[in-house]
C-alpha positions in Angstrom: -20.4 -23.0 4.1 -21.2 -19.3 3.1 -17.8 -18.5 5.0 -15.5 -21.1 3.4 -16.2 -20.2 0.5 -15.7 -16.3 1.2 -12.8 -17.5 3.0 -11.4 -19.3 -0.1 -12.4 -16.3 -2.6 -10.3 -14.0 -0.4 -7.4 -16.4 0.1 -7.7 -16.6 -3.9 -6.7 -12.7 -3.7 -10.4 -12.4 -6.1 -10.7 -9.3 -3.6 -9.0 -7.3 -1.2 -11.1 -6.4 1.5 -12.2 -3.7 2.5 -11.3 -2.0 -0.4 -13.2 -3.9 -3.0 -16.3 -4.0 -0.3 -18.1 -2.8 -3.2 -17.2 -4.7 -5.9 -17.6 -8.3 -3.9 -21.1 -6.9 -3.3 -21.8 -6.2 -6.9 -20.8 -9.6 -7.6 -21.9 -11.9 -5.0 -25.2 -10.1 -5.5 -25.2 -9.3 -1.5 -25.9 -6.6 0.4 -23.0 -4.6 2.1 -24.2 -5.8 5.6 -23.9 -9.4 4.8 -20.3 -9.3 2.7 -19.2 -7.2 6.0 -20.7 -10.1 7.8 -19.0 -12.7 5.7 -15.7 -10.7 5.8 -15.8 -10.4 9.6 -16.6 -14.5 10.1 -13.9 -15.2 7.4 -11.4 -13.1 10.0 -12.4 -14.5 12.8 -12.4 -18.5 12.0 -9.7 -18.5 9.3 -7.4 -15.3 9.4 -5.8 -15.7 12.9 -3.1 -13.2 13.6 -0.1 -13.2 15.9 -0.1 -10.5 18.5 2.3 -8.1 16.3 0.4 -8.5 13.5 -2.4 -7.7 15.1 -1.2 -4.5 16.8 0.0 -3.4 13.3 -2.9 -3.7 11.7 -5.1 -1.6 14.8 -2.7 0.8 14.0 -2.9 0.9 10.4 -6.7 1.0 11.2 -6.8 3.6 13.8 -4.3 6.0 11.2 -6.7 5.3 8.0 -9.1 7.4 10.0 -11.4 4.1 9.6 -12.8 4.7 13.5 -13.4 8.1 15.1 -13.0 8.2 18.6 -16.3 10.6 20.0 -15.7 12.3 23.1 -18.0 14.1 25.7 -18.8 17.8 25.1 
């Protein structure tokens, strides 16, 4: 249920994740870890993307500096 209605708050455009990580947090009165949680369920049952999209986001992911690749010294 917790989902849905995450789901339905992000579908509502109430925020844009992950930029307003924070402010859902301050709100919902959760911790980061479960919003991230919530955010990452939400994705996975609801937001589906095709295979472009997909790829475009990684991208866009990978580019924000988001993940940092660590290699062997």
């Amino acid at each position: 249920m917790d989902v849905l209605v995450f789901f339905l708050l992000l579908q509502d455009k109430r925020y844009t994740l992950p930029e307003d990580i924070f402010k859902a947090c301050r709100e919902l009165k959760l911790s980061e870890t479960k919003v991230r949680r919530l955010y990452q369920d939400a994705q996975l049952r609801y937001m589906q993307y095709d295979e472009e999209e997909a790829k475009k986001k990684f991208v866009a992911v990978v580019e924000s500096g988001a993940i940092e690749k660590k290699g062997r010294n």
